[in-house]
C-alpha positions, -999 to 999 in steps of 0.1 A, spaced: 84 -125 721 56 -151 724 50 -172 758 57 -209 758 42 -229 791 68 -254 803 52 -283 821 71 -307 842 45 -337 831 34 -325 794 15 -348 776 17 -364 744 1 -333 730 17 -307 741 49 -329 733 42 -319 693 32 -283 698 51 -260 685 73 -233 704 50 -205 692 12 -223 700 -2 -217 734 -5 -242 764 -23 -241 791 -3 -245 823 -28 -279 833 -29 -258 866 -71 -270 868 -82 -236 850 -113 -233 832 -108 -214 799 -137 -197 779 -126 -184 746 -130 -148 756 -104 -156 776 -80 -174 753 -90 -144 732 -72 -119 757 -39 -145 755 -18 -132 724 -7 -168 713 -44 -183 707 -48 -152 681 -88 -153 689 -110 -130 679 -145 -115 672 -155 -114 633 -190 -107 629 -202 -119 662 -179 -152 660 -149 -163 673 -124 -170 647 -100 -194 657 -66 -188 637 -36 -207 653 -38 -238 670 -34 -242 709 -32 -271 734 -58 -269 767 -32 -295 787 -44 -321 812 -62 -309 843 -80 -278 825 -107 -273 805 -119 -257 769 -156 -243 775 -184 -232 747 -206 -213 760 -244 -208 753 -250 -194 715 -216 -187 708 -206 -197 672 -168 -206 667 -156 -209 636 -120 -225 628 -97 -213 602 -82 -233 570 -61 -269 588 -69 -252 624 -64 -282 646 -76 -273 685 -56 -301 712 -70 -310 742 -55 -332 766 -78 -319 796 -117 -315 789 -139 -301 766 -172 -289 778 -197 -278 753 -229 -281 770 -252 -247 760 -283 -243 772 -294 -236 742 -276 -236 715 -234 -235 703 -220 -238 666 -187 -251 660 -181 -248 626 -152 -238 597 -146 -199 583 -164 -201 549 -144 -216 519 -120 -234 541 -110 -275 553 -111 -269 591 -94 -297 607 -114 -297 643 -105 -310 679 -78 -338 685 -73 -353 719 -49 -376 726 -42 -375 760 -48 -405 785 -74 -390 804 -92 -363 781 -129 -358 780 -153 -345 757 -191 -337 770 -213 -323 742 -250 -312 742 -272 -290 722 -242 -283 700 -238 -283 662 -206 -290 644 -202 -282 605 -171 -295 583 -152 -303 618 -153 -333 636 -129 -351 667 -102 -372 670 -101 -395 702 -76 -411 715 -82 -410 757 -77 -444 773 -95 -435 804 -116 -408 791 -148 -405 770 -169 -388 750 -205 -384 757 -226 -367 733 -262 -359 733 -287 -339 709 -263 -330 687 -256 -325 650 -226 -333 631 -228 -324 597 -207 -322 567 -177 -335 583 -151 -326 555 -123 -353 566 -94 -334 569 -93 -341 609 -93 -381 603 -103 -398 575 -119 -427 597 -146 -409 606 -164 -377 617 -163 -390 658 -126 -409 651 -112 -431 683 -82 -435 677 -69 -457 708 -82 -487 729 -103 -468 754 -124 -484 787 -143 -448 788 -180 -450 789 -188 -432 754 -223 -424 748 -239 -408 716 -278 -404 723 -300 -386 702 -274 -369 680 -278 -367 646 -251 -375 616 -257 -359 584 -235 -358 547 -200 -364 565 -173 -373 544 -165 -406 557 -179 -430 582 -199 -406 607 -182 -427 644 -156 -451 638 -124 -470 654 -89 -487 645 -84 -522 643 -64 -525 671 -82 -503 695 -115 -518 708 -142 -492 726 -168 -496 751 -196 -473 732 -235 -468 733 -249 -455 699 -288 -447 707 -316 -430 701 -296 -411 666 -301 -408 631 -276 -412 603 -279 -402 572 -260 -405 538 -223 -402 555 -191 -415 536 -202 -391 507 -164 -395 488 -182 -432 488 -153 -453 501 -157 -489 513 -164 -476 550 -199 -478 563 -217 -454 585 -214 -468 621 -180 -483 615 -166 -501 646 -138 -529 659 -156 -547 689 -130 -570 709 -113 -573 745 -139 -566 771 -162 -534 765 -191 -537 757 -208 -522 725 -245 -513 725 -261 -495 689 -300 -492 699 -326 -475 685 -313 -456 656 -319 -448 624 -287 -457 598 -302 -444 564 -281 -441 534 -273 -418 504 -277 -444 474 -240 -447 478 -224 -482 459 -195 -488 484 -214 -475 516 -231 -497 541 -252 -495 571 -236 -507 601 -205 -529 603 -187 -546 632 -156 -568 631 -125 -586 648 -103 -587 618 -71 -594 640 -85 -625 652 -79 -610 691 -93 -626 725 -127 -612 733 -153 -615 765 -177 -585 753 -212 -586 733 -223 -561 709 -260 -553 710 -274 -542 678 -313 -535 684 -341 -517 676 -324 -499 646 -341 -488 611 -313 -493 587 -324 -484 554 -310 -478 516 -275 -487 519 -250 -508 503 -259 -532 525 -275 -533 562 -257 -546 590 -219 -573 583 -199 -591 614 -166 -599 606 -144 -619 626 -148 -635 661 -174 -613 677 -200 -620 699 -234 -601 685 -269 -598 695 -291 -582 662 -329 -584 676 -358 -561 667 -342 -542 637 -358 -534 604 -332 -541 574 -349 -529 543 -341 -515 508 -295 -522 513 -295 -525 473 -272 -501 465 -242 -527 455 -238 -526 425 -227 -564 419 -245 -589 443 -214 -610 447 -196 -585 465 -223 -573 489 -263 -562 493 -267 -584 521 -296 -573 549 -271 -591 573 -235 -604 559 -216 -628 588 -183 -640 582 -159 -659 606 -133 -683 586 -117 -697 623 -152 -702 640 -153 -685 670 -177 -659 662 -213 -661 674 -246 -640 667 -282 -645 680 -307 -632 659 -343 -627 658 -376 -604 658 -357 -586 624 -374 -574 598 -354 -583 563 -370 -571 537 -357 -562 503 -320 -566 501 -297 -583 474 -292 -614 501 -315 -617 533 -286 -634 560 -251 -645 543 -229 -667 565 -194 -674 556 -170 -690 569 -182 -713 601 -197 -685 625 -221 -697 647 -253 -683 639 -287 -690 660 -318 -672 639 -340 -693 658 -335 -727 677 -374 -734 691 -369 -771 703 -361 -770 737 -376 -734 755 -357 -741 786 -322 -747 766 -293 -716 769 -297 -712 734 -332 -711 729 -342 -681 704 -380 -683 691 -370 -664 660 -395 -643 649 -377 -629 618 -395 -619 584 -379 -623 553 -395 -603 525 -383 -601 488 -347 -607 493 -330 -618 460 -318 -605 428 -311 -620 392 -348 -629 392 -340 -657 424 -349 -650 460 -323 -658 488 -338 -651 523 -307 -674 535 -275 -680 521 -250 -704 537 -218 -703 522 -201 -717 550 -196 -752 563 -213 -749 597 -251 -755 604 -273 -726 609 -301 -722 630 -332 -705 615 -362 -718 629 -397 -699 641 -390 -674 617 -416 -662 584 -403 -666 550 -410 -651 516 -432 -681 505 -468 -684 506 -469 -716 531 -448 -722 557 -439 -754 545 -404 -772 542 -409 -778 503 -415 -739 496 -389 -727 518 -361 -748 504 -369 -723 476 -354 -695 496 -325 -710 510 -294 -718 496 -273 -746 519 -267 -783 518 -293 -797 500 -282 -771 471 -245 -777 472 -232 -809 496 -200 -785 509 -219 -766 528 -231 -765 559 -271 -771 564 -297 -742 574 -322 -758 599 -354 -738 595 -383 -758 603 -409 -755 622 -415 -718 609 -433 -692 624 -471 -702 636 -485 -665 632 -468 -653 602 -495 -625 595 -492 -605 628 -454 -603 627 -452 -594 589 -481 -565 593 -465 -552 624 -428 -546 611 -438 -538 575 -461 -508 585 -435 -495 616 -408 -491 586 -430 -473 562 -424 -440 581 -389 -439 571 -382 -425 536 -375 -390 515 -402 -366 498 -404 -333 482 -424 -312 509 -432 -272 502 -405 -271 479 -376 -291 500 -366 -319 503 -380 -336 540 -362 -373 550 -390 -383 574 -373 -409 601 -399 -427 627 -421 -398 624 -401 -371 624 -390 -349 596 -359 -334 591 -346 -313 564 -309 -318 543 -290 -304 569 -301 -325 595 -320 -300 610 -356 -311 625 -386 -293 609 -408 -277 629 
């Protein structure tokens, strides 16, 4: 007869377990899986050098799941591992977590208030993890996730699945091929997250109308995506980076998105809702991969219908998209307000618009909303600065008297140094044939299909 752990204070996990599943006692024990393999329940064992995982189990709160260095764990087909205490997988070298070949692996789910994850040096194949800690987080850093196969949650590869005031940080991991969206979050259940220093590239391969960093921003946690590069897979219904507050909720948060290279997607970087966003310093090139321009292809896509969204933007690079900047609704955007330096809202601009258009016309600005956008100190695509020629690239007011009007002059004094500086930084981004395979070369490094850097 199999053991079954009673716990006077089991958590939500352990609440759906069933009889025949281990649990942990949540006594504060650390367990490796060479010792879960001993435990009869867990059914653990060596194949070829491997654990192979082939029952679920539940680590409870208060004890820990470790990975130890170079072990490689595979899961068996729907295996779902629940932990409501910590995961640590933090090799010195190397782990792989991955699925037992031919099979849908489902991964880890934690659901418990106060779970943990810490990852680092760790690659995870087909499996990915569902969050759903309050108090807890997940802090990942140079890691791979890599063909996430959906089965776990079909939100995305790193799912959170409840509010959570947990300090999450993703640094220089790398998302490669997943299914869906590679880190995502509900609707109703805002995270305080840092994305930095990764690289994305083509997730959301079954191509559904989820982009790759996919994330509700409201309440009070702050979100911060810096530094990464979001490049896509050609795919029609897949964009870059999207934030929103479709519910309309109460927010005192900002979401940073800076320094970013985000490149060949549907389109590059939408705000939906009432959401307060910084986008400063990114490069948003080549989103053209919507396959009708009225539903998409912008660089950056705003929308806010009740008008308490606002976004500050400038030093981007927006170059080559169906639609440079879209507003809709009556957001309140500032590209660039330059007449007063020592106002609150002063922004010197600084953006470059560059071939932005399509059915033969160039937009750099669309304003299909009724409130007036800022957009001055910034370079256009025309070949003087002037009022006349930029009116050519901007779509507001003066084109349709419904809308609101985009202020954009005075434009940029030193157009030249800001264009050469951005358009040469982005050139290192793109795919080749190299020796025979295929190399995705990101900010000077190269990496191969899998995700994996070339030496």
């Amino acid at each position: 007869m199999k053991k079954f752990y009673t716990l006077l204070a089991v958590s939500a996990i352990a609440a759906t377990a069933f009889a025949d599943e281990f649990i942990s006692p949540g006594n504060g024990t650390t367990y490796t899986l060479e010792d879960l393999s001993k435990i009869a329940d867990c059914q653990i064992s060596k194949v070829n050098g491997a654990w192979q995982l082939d029952t679920a189990f539940t680590i409870s709160a208060g004890d820990v799941l470790k990975i130890q260095n170079n072990e490689v764990v595979k899961f068996n087909d729907k295996i779902q591992v629940n932990v409501a205490g910590k995961l640590d997988c933090t090799p010195a070298d190397t782990a792989l977590i991955t699925g037992v070949e031919g099979t849908t692996p489902k991964g880890f789910r934690m659901y418990a208030d106060d779970a943990n994850a810490v990852l680092k040096n760790t690659r995870m194949e087909l499996v990915g993890i569902t969050f759903g800690s309050k108090n807890g987080a997940i802090v990942a850093e140079n890691c791979t996730f890599a063909d996430y196969n959906t089965s776990n949650a079909s939100g995305a590869c790193l799912n959170f699945s409840a509010s959570s005031t947990g300090k999450n940080v993703i640094d220089g991991c790398t998302f490669i091929n997943g299914g869906t969206a590679a880190i995502g979050n509900g609707a109703n259940t805002p995270i305080g997250i840092v994305i930095k220093n990764s690289t994305f590239i083509a997730n959301n391969t079954k191509n559904s109308n989820r982009p790759q960093i996919n994330l509700t921003s409201y309440g009070t946690e702050d979100v911060e995506i810096l530094n990464n590069v979001i490049l896509g897979g050609h795919f029609t219904k897949v964009g870059g980076i999207a934030v929103s507050n479709m519910m309309g909720y109460a927010y005192s948060n900002k979401v940073t998105v800076k320094g970013n290279i985000v490149k060949e997607n549907r389109y590059g970087i939408t705000m939906t809702g009432p959401v307060n966003m910084v986008i400063e310093d990114n490069q948003i090139v080549d989103n053209i991969y919507e396959t009708n321009a009225m539903n998409g292809g912008s660089g950056l896509s705003l929308y806010d219908s009740a008008g308490k969204g606002k976004v500050y933007i400038k030093g981007n690079l927006i170059e080559n998209n169906l639609w440079g900047i879209t507003v809709i609704g009556t957001p309140d955007v500032n590209a660039g307000k330059v007449e007063n330096p020592d106002a609150e809202d002063y922004n010197p601009g600084q953006n470059v618009f560059k071939n932005n258009g399509n059915g033969g016309v160039l937009y750099d600005v669309y304003n299909n909303g009724t409130s007036t956008v800022y957009a001055q100190g910034n370079t256009w695509n025309v070949d003087e600065q002037t009022a006349e020629k930029i009116e050519t690239v901007v779509f507001h007011k003066v084109d349709d008297a419904n809308l609101g009007e985009v202020i954009f002059m005075p434009a940029a004094t030193d157009p030249t140094a800001i264009n050469d500086v951005t358009v040469n930084s982005v050139a290192k981004a793109h795919k080749y044939v190299e020796n025979g395979q295929v190399v995705i070369e990101v900010a000077g490094v190269k990496y191969n299909v899998a995700g994996q850097v070339i030496k």
